[in-house]
N, C-alpha and C positions, 0 to 999 in steps of 0.2 A: 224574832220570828214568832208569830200567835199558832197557837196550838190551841185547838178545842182541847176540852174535857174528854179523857178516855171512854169507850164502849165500848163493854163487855160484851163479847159474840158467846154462843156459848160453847163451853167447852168440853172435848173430844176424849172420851174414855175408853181403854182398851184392856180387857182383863185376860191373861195368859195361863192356863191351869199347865203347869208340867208334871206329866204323871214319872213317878223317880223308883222306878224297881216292881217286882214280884208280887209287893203285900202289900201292892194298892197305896203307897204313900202317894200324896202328891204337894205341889207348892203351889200358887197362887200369886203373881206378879200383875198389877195394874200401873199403866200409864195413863196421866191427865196431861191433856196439851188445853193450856190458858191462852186465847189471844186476846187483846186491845185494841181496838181501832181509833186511830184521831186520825184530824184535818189540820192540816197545813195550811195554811195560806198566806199568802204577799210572799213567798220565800223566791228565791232564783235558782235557776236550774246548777247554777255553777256551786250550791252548795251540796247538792248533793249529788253531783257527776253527771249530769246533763243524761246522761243515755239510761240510767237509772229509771229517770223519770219519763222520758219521751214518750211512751207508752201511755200515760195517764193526762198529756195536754190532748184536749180537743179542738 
């Protein structure tokens, strides 16, 4: 099955400050969401569950 080369979309950062008691401490959590995009093509629907994909035939 040919698969293009990955593309990088860019990705989605999320920084969380939780402030933790009285004297002002706090914490700092960040989430990166990474995605890749590729193309498929010549594959069959039956590989990857036909209803999966129905959506994406024109």
């Amino acid at each position: 099955m040919p698969v293009s080369h990955g593309a990088y979309l860019p990705t989605k950062r999320s920084l969380y400050t939780i402030i933790g008691g009285p004297e002002k401490s706090r914490e700092n959590f960040d989430q990166a969401i990474h995605k890749i995009r590729i193309v498929l093509w010549e594959c069959s629907t039956t590989v990857f569950g036909g209803a999966r994909l129905s959506h994406l035939e024109a």
